[in-house]
The first five atom37 places (N, CA, C, CB, O) and aatype in JSON, in Angstrom:
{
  "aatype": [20, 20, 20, 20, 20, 20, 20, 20, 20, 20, 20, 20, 20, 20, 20, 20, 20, 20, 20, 20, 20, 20, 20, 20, 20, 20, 20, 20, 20, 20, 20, 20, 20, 20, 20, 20, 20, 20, 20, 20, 20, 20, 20, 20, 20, 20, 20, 20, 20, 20, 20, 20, 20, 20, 20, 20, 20, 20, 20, 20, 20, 20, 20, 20, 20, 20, 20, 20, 20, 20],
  "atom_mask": [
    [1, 1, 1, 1, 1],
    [1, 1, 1, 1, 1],
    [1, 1, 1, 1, 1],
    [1, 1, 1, 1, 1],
    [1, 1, 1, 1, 1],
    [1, 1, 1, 1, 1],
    [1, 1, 1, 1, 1],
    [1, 1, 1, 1, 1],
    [1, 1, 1, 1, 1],
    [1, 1, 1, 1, 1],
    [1, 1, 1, 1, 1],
    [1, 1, 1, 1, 1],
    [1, 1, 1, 1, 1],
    [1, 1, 1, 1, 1],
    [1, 1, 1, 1, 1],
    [1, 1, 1, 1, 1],
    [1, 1, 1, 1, 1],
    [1, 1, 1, 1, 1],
    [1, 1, 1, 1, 1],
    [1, 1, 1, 1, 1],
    [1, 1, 1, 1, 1],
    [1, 1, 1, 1, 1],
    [1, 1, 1, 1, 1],
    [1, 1, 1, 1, 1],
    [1, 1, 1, 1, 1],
    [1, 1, 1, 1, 1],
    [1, 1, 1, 1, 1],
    [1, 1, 1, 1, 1],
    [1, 1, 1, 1, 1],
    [1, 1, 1, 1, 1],
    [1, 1, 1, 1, 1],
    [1, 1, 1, 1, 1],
    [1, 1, 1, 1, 1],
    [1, 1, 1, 1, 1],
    [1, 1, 1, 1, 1],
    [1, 1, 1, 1, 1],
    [1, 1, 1, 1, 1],
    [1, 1, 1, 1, 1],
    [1, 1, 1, 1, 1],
    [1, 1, 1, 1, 1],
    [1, 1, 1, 1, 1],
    [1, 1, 1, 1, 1],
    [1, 1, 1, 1, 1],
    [1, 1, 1, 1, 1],
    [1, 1, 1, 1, 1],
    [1, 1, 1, 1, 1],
    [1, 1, 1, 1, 1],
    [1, 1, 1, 1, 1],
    [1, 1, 1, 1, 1],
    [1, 1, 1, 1, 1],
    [1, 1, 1, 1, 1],
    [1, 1, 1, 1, 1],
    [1, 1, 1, 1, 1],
    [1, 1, 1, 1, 1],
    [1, 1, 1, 1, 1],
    [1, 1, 1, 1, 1],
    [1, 1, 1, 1, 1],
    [1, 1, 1, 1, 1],
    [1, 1, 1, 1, 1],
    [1, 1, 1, 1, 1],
    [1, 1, 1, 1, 1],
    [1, 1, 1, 1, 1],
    [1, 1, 1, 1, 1],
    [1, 1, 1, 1, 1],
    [1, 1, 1, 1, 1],
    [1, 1, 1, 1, 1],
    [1, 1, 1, 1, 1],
    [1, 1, 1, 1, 1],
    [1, 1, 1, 1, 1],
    [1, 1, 1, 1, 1]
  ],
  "atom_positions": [
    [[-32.79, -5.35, 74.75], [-33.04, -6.7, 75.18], [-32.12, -7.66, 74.42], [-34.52, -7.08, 74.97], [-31.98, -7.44, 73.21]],
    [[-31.48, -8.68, 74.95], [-30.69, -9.78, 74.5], [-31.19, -10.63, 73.96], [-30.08, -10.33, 75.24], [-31.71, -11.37, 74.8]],
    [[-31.38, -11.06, 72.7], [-31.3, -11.94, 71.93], [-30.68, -12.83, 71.39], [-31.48, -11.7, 71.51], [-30.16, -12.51, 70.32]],
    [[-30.46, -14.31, 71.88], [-29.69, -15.21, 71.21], [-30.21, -16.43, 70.53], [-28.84, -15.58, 72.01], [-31.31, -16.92, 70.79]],
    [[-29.25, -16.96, 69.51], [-29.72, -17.78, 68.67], [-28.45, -18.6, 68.41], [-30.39, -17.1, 67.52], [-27.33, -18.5, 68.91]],
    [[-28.86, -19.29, 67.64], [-27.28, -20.32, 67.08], [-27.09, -19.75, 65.71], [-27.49, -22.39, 66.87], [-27.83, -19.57, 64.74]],
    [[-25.56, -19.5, 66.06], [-25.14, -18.85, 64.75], [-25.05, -19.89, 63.37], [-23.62, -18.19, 65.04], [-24.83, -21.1, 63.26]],
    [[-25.27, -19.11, 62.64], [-25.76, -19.52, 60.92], [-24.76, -20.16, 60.48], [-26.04, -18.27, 59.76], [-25.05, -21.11, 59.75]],
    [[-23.55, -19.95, 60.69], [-22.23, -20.7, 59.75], [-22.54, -22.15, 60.14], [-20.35, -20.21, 60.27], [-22.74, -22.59, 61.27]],
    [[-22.53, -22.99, 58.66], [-22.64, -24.14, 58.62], [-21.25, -24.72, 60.3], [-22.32, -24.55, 56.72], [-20.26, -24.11, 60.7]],
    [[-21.79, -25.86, 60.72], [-20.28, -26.02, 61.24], [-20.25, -25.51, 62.59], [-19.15, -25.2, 60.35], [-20.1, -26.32, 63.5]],
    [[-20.38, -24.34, 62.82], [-20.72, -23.34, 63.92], [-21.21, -23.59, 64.63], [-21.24, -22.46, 63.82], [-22.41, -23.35, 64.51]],
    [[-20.73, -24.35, 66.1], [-21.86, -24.22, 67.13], [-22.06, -23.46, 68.24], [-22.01, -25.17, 67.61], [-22.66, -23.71, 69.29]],
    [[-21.3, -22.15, 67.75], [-21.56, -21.3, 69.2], [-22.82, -20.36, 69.0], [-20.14, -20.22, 69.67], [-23.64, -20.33, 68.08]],
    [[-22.71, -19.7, 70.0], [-24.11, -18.95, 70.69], [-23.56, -17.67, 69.34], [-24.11, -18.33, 73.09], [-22.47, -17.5, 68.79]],
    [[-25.07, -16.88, 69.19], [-25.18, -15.37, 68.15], [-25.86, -14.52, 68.84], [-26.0, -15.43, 66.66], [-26.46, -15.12, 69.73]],
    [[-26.09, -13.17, 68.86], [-26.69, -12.12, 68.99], [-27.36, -11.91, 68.1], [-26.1, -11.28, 69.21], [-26.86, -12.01, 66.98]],
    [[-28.4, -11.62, 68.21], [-29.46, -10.86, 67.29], [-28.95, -9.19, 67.53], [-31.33, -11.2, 67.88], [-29.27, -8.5, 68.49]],
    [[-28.09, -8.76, 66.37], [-27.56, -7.48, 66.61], [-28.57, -6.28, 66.14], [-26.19, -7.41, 65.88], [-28.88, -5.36, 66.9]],
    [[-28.95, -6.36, 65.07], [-30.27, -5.67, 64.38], [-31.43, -6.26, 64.02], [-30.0, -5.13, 63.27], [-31.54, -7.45, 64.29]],
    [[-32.43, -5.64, 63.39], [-33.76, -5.93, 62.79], [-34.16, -4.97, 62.41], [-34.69, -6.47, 63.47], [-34.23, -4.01, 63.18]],
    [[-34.64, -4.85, 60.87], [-35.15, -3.95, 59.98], [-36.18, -4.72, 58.76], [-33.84, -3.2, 59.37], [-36.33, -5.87, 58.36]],
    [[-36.61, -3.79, 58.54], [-37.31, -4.15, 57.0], [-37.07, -3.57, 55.93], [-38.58, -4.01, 56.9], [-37.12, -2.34, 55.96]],
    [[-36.7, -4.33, 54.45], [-36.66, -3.78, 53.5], [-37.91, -3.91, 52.55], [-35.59, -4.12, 53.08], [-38.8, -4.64, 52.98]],
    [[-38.12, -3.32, 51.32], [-39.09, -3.46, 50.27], [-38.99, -4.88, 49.54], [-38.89, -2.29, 49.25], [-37.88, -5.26, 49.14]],
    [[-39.85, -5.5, 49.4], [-39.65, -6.96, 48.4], [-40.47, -7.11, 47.14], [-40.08, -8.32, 49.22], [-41.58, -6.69, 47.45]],
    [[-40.48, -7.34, 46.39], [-42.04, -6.9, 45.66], [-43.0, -8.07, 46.47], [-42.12, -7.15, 43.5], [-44.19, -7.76, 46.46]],
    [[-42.71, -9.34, 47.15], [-43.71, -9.85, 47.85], [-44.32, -9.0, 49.12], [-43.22, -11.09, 48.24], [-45.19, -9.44, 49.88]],
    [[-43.69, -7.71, 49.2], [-44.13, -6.81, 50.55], [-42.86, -6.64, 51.32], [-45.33, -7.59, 51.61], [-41.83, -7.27, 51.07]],
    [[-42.99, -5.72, 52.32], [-41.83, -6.13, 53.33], [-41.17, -7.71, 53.88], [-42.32, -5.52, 54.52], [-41.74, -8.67, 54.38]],
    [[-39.77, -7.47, 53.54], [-39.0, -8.61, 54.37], [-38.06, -7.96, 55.33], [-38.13, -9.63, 53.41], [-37.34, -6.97, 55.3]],
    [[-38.36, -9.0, 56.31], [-37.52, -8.37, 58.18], [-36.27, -9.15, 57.83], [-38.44, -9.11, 60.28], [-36.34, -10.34, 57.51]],
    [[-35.3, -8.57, 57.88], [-33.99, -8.91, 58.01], [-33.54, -8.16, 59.37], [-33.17, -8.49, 56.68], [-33.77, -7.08, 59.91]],
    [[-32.35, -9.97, 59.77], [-31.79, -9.68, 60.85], [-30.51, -10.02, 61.03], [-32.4, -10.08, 61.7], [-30.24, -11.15, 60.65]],
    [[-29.47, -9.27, 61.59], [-27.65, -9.27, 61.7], [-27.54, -9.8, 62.86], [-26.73, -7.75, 61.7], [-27.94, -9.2, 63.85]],
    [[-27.05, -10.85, 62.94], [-26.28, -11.61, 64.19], [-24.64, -11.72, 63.63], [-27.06, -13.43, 64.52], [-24.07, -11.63, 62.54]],
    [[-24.25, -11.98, 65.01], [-23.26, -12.39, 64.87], [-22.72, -13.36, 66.53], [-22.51, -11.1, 64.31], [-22.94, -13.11, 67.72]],
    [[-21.99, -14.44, 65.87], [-21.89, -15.4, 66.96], [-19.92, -14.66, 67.5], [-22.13, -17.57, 66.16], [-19.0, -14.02, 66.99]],
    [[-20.21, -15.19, 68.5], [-18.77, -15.49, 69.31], [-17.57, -15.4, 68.85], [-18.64, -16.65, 69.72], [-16.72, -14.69, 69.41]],
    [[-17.31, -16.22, 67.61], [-16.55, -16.41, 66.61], [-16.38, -15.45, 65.87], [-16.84, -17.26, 65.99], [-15.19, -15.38, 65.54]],
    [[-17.25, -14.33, 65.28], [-17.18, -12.94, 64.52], [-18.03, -13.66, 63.64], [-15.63, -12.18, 63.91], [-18.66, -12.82, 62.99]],
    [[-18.32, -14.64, 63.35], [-19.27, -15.01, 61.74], [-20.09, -13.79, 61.93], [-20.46, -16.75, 61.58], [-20.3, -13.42, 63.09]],
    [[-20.56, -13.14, 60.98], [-21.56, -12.48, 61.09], [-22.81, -12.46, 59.65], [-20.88, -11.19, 61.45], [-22.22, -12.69, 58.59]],
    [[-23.9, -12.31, 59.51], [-24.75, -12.57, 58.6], [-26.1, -11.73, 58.79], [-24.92, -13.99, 58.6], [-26.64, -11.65, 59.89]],
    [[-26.63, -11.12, 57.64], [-27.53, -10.67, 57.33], [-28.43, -11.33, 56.74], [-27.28, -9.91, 56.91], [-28.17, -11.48, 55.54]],
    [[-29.61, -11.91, 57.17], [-30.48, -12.95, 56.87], [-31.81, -12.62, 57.06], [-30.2, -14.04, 57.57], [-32.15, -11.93, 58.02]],
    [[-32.77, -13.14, 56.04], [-34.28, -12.99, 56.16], [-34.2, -13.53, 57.87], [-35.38, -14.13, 54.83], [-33.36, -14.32, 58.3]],
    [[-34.98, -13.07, 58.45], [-35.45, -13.71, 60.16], [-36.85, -14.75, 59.87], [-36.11, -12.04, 61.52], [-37.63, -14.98, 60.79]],
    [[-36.99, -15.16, 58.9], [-37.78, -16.37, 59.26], [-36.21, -17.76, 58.72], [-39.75, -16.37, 58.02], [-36.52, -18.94, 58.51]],
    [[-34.89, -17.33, 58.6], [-34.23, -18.2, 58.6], [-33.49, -18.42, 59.7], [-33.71, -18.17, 57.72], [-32.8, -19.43, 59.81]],
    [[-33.58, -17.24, 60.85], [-33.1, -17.41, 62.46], [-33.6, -18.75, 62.53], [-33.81, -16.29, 63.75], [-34.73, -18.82, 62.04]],
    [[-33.23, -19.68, 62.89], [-34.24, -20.42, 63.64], [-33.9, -20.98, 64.7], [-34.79, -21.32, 63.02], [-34.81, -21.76, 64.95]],
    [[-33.27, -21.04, 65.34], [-33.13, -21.42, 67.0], [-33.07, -20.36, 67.47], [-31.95, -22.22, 67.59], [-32.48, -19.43, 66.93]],
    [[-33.69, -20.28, 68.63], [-34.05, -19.14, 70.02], [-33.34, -19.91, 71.39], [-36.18, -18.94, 70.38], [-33.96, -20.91, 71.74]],
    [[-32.62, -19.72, 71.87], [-31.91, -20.06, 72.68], [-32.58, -18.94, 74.1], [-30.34, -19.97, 72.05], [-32.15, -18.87, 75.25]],
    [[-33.45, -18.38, 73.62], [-34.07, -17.76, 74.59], [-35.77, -18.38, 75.3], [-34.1, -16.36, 73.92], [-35.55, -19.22, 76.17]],
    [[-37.01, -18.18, 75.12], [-38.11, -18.21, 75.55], [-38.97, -18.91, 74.55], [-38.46, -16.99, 75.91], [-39.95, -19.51, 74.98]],
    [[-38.65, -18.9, 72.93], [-39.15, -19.27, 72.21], [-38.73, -21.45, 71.65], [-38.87, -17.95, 71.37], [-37.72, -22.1, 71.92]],
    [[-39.51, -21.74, 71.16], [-39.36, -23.21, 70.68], [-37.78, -23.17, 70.01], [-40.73, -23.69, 69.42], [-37.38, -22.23, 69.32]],
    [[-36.94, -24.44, 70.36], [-36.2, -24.4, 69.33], [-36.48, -25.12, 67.93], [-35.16, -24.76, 69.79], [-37.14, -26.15, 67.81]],
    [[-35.83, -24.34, 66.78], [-36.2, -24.9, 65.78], [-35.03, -26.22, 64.79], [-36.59, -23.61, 65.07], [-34.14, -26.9, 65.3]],
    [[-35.27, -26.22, 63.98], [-33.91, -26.5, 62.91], [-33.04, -25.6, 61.94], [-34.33, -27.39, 61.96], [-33.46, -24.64, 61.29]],
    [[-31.85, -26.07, 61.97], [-31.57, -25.03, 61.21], [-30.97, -24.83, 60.24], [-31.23, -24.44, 61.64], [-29.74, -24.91, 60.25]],
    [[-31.68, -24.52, 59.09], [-31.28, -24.01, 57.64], [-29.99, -23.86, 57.04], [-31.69, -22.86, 57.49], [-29.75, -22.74, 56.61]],
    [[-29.17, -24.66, 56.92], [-28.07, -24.11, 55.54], [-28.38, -22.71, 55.2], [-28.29, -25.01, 53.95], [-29.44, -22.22, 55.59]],
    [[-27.6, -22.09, 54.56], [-27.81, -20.82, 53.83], [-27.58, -21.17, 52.56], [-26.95, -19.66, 54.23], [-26.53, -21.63, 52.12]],
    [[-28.83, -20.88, 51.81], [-28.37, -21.09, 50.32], [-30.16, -22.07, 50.28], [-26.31, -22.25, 49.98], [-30.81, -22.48, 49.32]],
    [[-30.31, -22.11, 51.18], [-31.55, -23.47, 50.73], [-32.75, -22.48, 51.06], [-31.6, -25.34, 51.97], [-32.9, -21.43, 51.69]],
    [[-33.73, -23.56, 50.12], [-35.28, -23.02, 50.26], [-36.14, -23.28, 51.38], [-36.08, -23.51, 49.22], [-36.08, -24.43, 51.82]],
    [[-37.21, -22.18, 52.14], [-38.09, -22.85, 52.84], [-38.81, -21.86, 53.36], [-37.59, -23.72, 53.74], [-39.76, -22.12, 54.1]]
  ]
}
């Protein structure tokens, strides 16, 4: 299934793929990390509660710098 989002690079306004989704160990429990990559080749491995626009079915959100808290 196709998944898109707005890619993460500050600056960046083209369309991303949600290429993977996995979980690693955290000591807070599992964290879901997810690999997009937009149009451009940016590509990024990121916690998925920092995806935040759905360009698909879901609300759009705002979106996060990399490097910041939330």
């Amino acid at each position: 299934m196709l998944s898109l989002t707005a890619c993460p690079e500050p600056g960046c306004d083209a369309v991303a793929e949600t290429l993977d989704r996995f979980e690693v160990a955290s000591t807070d429990g599992p964290l879901e990390i997810v690999k997009t990559m937009c149009v451009h080749r940016h590509w990024f491995l990121l916690p998925a509660h920092w995806v935040v626009v759905s360009l698909g079915s879901e609300p759009q959100r705002t979106i996060r710098a990399r490097g910041t808290d939330g």
